[in-house]
N, C-alpha and C positions, 0 to 999 in steps of 0.2 A: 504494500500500500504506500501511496505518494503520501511525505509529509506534506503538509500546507505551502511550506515555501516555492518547494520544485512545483506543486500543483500551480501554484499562481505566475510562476516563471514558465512552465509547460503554456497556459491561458495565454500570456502576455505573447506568447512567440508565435500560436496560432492566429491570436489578431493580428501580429504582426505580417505574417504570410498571408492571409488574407487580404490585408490593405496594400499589398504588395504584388497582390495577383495571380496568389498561389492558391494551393488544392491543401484542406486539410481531411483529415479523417477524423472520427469520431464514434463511440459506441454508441449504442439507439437499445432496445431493450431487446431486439433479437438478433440485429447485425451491425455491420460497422457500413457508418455512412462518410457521404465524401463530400464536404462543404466548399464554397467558393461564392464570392463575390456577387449577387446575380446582374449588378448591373457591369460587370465587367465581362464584355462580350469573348475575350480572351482569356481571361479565366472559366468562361461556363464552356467554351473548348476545347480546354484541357480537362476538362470531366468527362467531356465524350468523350474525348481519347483515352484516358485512362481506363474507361468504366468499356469501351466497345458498344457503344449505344450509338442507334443511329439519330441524325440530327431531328429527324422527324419523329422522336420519343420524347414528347416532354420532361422537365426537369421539375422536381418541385420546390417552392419558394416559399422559406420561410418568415413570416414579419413581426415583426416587433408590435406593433403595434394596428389593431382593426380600421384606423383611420387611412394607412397606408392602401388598403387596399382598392381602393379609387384608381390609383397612379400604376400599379401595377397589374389590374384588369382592363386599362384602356385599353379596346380598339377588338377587346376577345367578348364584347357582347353580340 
């Protein structure tokens, strides 16, 4: 088990790769998932590629926040 420290240095490094434009992984409660940027059109292509999904398999998007989801349903009504 991660003490807190390395836990919060582990978190700090993943945002960091994220904001950066990279792919991280992460547990889920039955698999391991693979997180990225979704408004970074080059980072959500290196999840196809890594994952072998074709372009035409949607990805799913996570939000923060229920207000968000206006901005990120335009145009798929």
């Amino acid at each position: 088990m991660l003490d807190e420290q390395k836990l919060q240095n582990n978190i700090r490094a993943a945002a960091d790769s994220l904001l950066q434009g990279g792919v991280v992984a992460f547990p889920t409660e039955t698999v391991y998932g693979l997180g990225a940027d979704a408004a970074n059109p080059q980072a959500l292509r290196r999840v196809f590629e890594i994952k072998g999904r074709p372009v035409d398999h949607p990805l799913i998007v996570h939000l923060g926040d229920a207000s968000l989801l206006d901005y990120w349903a335009d145009g798929y009504r």
